[in-house]
N, CA, C and O atoms as CSV, one atom per row, in Angstrom:
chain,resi,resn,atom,element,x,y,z
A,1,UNK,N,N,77.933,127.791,51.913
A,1,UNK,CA,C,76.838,127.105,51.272
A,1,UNK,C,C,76.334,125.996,52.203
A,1,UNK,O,O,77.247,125.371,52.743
A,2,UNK,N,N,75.409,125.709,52.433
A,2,UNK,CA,C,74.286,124.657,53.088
A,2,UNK,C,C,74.508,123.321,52.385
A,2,UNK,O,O,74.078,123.026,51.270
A,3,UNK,N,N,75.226,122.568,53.178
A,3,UNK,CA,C,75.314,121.032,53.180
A,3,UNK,C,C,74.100,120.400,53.248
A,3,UNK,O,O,73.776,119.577,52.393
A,4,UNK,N,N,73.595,120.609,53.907
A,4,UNK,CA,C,72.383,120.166,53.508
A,4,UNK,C,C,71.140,120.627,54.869
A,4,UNK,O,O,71.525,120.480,56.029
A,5,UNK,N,N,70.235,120.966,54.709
A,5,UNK,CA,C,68.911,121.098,55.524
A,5,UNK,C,C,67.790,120.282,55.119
A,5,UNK,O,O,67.670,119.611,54.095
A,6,UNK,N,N,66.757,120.488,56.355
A,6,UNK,CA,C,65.083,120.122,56.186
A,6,UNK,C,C,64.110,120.518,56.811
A,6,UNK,O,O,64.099,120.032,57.942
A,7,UNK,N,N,63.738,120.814,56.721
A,7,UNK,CA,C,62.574,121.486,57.216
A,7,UNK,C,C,61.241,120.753,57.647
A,7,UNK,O,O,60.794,119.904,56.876
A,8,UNK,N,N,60.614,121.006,58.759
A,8,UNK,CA,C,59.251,119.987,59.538
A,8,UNK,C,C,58.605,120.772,60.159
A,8,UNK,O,O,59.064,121.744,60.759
A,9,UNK,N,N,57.193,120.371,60.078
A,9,UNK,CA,C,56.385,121.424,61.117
A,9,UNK,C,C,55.926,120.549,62.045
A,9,UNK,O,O,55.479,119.417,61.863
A,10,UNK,N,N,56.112,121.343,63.363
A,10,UNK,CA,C,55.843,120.502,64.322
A,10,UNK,C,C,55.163,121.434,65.520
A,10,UNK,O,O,55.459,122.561,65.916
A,11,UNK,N,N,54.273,120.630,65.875
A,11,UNK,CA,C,53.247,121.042,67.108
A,11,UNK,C,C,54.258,121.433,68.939
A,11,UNK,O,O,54.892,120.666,69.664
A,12,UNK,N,N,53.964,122.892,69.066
A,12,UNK,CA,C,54.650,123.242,69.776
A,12,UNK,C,C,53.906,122.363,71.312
A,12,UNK,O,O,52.756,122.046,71.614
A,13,UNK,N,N,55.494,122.190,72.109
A,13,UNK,CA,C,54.819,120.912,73.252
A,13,UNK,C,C,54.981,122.541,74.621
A,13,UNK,O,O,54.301,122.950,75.562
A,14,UNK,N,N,56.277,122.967,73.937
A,14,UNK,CA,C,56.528,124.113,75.335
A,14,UNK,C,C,57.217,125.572,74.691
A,14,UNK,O,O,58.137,125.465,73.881
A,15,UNK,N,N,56.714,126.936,75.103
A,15,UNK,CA,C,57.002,128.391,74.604
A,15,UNK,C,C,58.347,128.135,73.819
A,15,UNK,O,O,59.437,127.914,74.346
A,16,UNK,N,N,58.065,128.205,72.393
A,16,UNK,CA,C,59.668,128.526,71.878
A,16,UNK,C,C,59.749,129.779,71.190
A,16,UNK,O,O,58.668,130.207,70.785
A,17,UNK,N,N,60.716,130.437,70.971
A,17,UNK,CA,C,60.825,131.883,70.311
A,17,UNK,C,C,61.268,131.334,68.799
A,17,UNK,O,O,62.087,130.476,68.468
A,18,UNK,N,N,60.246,132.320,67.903
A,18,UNK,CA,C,60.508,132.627,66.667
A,18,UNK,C,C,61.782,133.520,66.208
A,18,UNK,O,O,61.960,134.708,66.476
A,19,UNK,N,N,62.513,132.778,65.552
A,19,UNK,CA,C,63.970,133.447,64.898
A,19,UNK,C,C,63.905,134.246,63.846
A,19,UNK,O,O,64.892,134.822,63.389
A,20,UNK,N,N,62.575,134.354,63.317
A,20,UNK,CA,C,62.345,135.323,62.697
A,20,UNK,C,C,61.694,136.958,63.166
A,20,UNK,O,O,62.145,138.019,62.736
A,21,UNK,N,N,60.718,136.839,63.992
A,21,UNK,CA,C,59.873,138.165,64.401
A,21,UNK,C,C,59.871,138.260,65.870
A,21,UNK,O,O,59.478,139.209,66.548
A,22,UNK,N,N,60.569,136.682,66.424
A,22,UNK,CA,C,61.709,136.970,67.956
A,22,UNK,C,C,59.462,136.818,68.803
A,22,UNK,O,O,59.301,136.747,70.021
A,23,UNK,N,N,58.617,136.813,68.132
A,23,UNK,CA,C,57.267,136.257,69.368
A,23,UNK,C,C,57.749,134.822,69.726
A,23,UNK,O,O,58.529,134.005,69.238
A,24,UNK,N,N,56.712,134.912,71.080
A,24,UNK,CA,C,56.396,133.463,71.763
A,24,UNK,C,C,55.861,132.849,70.784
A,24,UNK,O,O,54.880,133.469,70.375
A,25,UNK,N,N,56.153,131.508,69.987
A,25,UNK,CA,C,55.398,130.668,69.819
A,25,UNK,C,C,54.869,129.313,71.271
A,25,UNK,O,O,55.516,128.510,71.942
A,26,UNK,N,N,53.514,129.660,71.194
A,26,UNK,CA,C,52.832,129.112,72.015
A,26,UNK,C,C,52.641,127.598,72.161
A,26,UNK,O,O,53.042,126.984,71.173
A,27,UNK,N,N,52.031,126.688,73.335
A,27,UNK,CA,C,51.927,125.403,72.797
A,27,UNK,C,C,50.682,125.236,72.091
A,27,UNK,O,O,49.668,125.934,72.101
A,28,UNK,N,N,50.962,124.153,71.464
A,28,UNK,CA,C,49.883,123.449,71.017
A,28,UNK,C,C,49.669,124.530,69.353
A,28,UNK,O,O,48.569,124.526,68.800
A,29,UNK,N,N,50.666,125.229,68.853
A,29,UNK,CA,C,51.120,126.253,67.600
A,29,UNK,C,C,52.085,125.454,66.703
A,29,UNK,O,O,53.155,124.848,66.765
A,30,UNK,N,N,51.270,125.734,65.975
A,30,UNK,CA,C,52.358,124.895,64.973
A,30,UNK,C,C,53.915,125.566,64.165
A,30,UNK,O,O,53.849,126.343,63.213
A,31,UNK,N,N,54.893,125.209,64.609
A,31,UNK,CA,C,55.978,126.047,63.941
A,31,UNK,C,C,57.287,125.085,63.210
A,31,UNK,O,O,57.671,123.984,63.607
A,32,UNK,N,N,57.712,125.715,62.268
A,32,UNK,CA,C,58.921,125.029,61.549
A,32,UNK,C,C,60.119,124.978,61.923
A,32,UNK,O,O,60.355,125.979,62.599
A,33,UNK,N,N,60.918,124.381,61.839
A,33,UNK,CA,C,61.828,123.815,62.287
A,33,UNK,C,C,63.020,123.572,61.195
A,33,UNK,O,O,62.860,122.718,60.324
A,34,UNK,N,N,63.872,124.123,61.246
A,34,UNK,CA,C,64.894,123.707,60.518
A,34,UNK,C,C,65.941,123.535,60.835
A,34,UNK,O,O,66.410,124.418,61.553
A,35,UNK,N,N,66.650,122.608,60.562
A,35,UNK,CA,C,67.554,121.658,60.639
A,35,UNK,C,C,68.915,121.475,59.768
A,35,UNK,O,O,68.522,121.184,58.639
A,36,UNK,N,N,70.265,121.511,59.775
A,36,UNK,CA,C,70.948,121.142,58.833
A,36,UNK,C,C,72.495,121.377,59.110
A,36,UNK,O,O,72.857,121.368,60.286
A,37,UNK,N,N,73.401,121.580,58.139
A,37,UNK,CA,C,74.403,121.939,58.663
A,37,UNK,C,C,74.961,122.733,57.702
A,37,UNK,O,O,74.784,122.308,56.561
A,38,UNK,N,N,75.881,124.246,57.844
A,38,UNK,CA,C,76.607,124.783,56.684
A,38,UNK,C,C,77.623,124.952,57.107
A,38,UNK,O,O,77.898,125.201,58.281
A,39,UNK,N,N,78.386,124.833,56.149
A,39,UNK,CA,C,79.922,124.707,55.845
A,39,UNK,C,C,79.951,124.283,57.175
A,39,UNK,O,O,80.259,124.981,58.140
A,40,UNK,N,N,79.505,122.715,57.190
A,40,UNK,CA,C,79.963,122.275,58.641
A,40,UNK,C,C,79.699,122.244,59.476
A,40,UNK,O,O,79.918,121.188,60.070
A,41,UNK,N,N,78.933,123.488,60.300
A,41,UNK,CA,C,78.354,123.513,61.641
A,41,UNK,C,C,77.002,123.205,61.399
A,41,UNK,O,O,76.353,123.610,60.435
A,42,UNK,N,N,76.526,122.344,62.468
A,42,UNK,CA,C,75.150,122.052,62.765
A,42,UNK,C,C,74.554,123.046,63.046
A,42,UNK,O,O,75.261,123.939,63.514
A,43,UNK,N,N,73.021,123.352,62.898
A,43,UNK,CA,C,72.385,124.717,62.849
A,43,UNK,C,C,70.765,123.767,62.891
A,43,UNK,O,O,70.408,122.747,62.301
A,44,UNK,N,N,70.156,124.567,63.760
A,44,UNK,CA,C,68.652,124.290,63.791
A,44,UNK,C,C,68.131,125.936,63.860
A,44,UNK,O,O,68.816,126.834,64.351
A,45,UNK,N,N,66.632,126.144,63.200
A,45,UNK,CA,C,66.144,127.100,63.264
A,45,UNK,C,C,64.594,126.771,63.754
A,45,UNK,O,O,64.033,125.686,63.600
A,46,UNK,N,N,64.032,127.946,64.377
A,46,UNK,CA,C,62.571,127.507,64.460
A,46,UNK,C,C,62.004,129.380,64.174
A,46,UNK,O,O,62.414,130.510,64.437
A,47,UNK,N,N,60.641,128.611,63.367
A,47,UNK,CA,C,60.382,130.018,62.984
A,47,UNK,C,C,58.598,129.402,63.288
A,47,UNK,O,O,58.126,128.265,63.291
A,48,UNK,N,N,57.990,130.752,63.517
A,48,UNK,CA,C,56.601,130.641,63.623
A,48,UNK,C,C,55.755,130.374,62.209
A,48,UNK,O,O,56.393,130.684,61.203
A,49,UNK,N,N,54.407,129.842,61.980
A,49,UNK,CA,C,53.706,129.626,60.732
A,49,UNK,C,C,53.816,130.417,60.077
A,49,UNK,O,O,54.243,130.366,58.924
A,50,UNK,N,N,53.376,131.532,60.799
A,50,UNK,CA,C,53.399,133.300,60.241
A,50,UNK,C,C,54.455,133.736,59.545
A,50,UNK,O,O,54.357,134.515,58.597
A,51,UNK,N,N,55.568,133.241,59.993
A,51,UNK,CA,C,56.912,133.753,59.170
A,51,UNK,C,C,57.337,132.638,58.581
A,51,UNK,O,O,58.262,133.024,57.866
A,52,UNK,N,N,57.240,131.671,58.470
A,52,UNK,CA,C,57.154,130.456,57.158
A,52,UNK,C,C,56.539,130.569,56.095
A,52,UNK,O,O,57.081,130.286,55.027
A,53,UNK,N,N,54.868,131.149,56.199
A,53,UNK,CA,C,54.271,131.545,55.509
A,53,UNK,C,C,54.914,133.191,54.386
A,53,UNK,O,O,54.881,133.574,53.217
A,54,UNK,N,N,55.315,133.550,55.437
A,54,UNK,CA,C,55.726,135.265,54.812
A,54,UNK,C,C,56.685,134.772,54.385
A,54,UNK,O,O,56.775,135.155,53.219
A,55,UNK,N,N,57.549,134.082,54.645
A,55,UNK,CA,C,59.315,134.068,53.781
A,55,UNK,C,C,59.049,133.216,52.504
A,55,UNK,O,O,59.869,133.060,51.600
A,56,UNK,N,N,57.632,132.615,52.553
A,56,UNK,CA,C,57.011,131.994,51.124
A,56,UNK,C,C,56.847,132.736,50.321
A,56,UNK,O,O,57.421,132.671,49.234
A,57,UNK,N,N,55.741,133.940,50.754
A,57,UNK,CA,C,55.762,134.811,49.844
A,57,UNK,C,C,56.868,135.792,49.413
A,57,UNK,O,O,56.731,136.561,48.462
A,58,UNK,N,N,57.644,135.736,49.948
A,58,UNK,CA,C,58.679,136.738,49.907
A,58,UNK,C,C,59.885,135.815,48.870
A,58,UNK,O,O,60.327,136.451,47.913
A,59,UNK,N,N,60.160,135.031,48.975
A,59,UNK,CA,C,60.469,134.087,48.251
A,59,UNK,C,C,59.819,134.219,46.678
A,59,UNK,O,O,60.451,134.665,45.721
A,60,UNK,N,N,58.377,133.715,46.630
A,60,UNK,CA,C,57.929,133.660,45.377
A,60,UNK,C,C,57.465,135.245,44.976
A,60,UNK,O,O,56.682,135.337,44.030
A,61,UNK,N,N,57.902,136.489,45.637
A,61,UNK,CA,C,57.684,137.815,45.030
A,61,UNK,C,C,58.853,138.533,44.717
A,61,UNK,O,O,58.943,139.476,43.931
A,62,UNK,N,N,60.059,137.828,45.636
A,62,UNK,CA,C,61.574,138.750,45.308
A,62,UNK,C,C,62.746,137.179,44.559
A,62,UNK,O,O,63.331,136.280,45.163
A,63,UNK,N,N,62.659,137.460,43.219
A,63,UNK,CA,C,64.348,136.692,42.924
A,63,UNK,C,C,65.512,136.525,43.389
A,63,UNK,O,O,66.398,135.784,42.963
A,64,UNK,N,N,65.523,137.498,44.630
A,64,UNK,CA,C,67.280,137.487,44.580
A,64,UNK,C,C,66.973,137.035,46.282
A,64,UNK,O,O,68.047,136.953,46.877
A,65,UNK,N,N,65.974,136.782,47.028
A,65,UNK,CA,C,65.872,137.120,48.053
A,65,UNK,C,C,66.510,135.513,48.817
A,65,UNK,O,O,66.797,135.605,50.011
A,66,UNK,N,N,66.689,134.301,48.232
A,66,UNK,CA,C,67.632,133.412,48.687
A,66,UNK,C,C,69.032,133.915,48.389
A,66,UNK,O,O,69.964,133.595,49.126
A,67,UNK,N,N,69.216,134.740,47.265
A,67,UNK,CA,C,70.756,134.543,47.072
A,67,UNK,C,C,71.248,135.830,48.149
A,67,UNK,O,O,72.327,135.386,48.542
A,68,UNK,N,N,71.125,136.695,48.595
A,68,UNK,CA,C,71.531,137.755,49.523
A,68,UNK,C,C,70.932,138.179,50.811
A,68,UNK,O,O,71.330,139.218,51.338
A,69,UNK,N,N,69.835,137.323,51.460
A,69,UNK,CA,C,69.274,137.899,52.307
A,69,UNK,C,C,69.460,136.356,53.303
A,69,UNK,O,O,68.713,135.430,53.618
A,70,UNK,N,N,70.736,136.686,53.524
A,70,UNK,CA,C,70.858,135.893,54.806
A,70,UNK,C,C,70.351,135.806,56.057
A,70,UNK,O,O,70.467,134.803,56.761
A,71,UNK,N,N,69.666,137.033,56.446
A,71,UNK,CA,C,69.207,137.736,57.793
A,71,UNK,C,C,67.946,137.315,58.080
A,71,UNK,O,O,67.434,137.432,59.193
A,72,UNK,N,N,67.149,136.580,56.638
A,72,UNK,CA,C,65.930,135.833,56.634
A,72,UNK,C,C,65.022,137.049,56.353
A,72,UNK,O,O,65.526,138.067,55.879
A,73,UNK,N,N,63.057,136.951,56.761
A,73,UNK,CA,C,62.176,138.165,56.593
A,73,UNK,C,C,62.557,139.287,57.243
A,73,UNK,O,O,62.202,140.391,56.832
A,74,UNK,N,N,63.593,139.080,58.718
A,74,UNK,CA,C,63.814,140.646,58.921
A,74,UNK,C,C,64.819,141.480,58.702
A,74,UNK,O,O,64.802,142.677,58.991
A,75,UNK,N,N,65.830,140.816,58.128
A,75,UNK,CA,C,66.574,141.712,57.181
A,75,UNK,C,C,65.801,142.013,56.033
A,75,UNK,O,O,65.850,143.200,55.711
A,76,UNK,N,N,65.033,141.205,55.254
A,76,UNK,CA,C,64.056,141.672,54.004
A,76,UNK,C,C,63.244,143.130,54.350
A,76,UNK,O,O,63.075,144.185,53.739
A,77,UNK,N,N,62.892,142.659,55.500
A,77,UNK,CA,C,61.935,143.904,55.771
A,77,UNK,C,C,62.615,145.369,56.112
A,77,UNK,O,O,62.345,146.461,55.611
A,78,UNK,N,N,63.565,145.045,57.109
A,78,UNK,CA,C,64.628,146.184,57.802
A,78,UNK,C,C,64.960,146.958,56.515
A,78,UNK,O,O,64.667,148.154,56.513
A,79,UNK,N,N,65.474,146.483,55.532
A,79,UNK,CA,C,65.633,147.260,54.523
A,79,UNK,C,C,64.956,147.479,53.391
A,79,UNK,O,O,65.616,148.020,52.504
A,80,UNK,N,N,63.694,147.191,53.118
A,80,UNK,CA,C,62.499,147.656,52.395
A,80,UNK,C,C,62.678,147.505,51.587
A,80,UNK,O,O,62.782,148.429,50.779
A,81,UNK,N,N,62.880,145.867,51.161
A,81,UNK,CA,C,62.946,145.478,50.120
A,81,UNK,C,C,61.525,145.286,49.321
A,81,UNK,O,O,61.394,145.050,48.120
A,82,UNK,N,N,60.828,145.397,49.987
A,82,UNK,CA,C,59.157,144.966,49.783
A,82,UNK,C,C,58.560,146.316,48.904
A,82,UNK,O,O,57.507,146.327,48.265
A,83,UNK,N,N,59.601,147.533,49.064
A,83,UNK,CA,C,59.073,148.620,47.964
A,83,UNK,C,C,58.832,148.648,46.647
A,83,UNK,O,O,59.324,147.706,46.025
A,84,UNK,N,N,57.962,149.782,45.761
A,84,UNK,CA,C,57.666,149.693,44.496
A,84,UNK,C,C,58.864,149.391,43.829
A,84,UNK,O,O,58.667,148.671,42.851
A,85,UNK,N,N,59.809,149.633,43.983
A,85,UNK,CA,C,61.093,150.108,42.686
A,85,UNK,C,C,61.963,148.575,43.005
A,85,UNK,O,O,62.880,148.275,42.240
A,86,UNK,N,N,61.662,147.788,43.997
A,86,UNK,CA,C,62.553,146.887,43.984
A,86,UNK,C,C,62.010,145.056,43.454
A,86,UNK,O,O,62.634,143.999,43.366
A,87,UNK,N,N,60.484,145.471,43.191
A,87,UNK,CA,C,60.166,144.342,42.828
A,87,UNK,C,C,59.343,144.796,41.351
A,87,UNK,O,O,58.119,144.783,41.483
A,88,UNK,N,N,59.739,145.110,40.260
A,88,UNK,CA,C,58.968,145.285,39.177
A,88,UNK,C,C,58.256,144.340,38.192
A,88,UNK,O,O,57.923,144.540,37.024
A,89,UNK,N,N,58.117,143.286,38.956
A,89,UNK,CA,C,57.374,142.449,38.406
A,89,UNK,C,C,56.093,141.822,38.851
A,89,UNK,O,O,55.388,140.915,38.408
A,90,UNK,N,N,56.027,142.782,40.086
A,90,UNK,CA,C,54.491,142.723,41.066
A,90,UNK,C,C,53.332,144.048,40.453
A,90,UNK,O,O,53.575,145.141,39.943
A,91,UNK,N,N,52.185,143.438,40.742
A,91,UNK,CA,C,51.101,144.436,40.286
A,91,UNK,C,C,51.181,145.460,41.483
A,91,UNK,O,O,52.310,145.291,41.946
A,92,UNK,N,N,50.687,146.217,42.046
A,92,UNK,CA,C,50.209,147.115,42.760
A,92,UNK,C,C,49.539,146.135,44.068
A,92,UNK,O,O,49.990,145.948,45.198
A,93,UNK,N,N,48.676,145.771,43.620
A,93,UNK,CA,C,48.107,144.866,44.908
A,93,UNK,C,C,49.105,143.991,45.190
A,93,UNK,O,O,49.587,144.061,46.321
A,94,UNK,N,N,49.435,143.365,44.604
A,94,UNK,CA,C,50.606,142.313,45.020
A,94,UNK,C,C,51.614,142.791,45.855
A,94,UNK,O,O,52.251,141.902,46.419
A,95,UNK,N,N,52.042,144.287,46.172
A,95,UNK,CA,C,52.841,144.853,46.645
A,95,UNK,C,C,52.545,145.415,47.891
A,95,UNK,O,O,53.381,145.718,48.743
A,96,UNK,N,N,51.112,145.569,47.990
A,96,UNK,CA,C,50.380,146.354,48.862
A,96,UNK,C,C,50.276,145.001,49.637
A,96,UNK,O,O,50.784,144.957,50.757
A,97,UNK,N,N,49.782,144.117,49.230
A,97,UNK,CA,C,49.539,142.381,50.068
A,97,UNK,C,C,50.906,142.116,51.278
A,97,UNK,O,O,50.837,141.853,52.479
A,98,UNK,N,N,52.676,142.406,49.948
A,98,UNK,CA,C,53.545,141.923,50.823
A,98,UNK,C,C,53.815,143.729,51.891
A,98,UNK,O,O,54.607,143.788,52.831
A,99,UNK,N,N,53.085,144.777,51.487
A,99,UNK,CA,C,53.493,145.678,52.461
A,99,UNK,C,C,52.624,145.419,53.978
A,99,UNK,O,O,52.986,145.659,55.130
A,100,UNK,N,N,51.690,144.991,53.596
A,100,UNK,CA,C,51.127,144.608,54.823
A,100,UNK,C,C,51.181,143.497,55.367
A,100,UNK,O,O,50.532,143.511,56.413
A,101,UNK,N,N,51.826,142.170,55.077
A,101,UNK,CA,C,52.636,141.307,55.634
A,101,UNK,C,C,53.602,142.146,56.128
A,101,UNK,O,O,53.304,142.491,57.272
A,102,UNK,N,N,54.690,142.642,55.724
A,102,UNK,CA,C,55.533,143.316,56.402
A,102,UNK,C,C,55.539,144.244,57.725
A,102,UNK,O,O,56.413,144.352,58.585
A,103,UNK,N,N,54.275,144.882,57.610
A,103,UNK,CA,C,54.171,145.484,59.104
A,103,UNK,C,C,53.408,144.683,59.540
A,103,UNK,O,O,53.499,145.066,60.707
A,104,UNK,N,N,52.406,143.514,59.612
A,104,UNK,CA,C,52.129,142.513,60.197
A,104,UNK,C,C,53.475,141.921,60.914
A,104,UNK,O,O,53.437,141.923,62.144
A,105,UNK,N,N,54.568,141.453,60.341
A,105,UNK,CA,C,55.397,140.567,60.432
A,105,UNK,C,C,56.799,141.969,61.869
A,105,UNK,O,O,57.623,141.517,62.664
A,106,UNK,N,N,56.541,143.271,61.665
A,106,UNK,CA,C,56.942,144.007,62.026
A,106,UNK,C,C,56.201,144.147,63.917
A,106,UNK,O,O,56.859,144.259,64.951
A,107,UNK,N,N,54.823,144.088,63.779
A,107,UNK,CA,C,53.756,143.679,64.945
A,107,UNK,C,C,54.034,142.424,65.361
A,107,UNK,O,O,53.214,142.033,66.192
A,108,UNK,N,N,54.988,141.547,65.061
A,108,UNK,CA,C,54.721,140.438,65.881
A,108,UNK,C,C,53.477,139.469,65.793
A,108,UNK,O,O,53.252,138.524,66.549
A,109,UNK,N,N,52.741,139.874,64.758
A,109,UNK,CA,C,51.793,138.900,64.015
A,109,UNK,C,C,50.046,139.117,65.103
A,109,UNK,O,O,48.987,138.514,65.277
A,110,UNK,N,N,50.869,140.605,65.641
A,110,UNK,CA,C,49.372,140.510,66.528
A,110,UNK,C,C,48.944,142.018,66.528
A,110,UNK,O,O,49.685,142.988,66.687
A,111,UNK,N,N,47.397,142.006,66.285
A,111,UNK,CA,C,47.024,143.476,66.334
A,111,UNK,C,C,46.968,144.286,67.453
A,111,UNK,O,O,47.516,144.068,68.533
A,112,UNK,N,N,46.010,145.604,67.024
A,112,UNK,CA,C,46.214,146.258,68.649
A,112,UNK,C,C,45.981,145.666,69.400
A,112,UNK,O,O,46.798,145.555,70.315
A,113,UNK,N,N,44.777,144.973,69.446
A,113,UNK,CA,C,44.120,144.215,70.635
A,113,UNK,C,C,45.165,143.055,71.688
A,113,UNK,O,O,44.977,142.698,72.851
A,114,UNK,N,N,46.420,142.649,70.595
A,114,UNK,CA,C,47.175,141.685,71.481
A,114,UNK,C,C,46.643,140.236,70.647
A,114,UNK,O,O,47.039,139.148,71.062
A,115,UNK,N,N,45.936,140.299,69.729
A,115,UNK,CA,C,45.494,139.201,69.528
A,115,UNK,C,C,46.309,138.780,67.983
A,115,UNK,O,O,46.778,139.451,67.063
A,116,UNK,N,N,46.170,137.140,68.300
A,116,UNK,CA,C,47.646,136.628,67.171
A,116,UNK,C,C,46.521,136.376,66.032
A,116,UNK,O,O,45.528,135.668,66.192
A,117,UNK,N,N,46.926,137.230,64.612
A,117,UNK,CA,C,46.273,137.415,63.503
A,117,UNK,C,C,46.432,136.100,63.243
A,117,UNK,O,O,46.968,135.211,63.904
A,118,UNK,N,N,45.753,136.091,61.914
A,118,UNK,CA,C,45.506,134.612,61.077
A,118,UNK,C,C,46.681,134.704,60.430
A,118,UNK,O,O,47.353,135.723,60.268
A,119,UNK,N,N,47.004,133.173,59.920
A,119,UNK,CA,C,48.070,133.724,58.993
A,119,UNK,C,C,48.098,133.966,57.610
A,119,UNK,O,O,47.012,133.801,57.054
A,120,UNK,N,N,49.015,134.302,56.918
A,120,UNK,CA,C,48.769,134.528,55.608
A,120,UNK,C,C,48.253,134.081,54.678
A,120,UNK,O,O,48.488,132.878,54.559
A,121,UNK,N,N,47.570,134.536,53.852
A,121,UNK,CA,C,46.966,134.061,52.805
A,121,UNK,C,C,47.296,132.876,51.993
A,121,UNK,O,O,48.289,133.366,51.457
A,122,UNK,N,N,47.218,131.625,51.464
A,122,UNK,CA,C,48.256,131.059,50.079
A,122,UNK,C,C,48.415,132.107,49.001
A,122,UNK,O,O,49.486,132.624,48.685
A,123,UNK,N,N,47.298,132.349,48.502
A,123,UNK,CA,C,46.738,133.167,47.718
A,123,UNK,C,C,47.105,134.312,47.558
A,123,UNK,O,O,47.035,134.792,46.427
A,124,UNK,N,N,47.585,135.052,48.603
A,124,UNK,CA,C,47.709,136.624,48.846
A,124,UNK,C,C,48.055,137.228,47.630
A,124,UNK,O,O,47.253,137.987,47.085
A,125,UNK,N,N,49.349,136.941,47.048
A,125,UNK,CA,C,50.107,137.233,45.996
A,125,UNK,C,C,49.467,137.232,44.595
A,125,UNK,O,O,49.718,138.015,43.679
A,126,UNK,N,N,48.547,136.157,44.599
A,126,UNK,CA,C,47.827,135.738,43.057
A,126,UNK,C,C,48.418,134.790,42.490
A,126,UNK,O,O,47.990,134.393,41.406
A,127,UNK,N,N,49.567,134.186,43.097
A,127,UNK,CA,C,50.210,132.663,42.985
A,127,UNK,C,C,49.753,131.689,44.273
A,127,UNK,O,O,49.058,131.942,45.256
A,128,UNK,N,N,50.392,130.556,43.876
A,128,UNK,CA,C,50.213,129.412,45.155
A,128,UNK,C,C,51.617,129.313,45.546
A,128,UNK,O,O,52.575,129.263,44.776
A,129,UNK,N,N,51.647,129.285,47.153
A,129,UNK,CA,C,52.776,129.510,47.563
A,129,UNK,C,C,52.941,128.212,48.225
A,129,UNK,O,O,52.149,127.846,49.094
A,130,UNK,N,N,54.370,127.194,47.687
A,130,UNK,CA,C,54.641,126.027,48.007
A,130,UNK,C,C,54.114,125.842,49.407
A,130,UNK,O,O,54.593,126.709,50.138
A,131,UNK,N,N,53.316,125.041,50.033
A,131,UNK,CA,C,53.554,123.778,51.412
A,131,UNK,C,C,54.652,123.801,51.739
A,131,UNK,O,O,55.045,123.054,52.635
């Protein structure tokens, strides 16, 4: 269990890698940062907007997805949790929204072209997804 963490977004000064979808976050990109210690050991994480944003929604679309998904969005995704039968309390679009976050988040947050998509919606879901 997590002694305690925090989380900050902070303006990238030099290339750091996302621990979630493993891209360059670039400078002058804004990415999160987390901080804390469990059962003891100190632990920092940095994850890109894109996957701060997605583990929001993924968060406010799956219940169980703090209590067992240690691996963060890409264990969520690796095992398709984002399917019809595992979230029955999403509409159809709502599902279709986090399936295409998911292969977004699978691309490295960039289309064919190479170019780094926008990021996610607040909205996407049809809720507001915490700041």
């Amino acid at each position: 269990m997590s002694d305690f963490a925090t989380t900050k977004a902070v303006k990238a000064r030099k290339p750091h890698t996302c621990e979630e979808c493993w891209r360059i976050i670039e400078p002058d990109e804004t990415y999160h940062r987390t901080a804390g210690s469990w059962e003891g050991d100190f632990f920092t994480i940095k994850a890109c907007g894109h996957c701060d944003r997605f583990r929001k929604h993924i968060n406010e679309a799956d219940d169980y997805y703090h209590e067992g998904y240690y691996g963060g969005a890409g264990a969520w995704v690796e095992n398709g949790y984002y399917s019809a039968g595992d979230l029955p309390g999403l509409t159809f679009a709502q599902r279709l929204a986090l399936f295409r976050m998911a292969r977004h988040f699978e691309g490295r947050w960039r289309d064919s072209s190479g170019r780094l998509r926008p990021l996610p919606d607040d909205l996407v879901l049809g809720m507001a997804v915490a700041a």
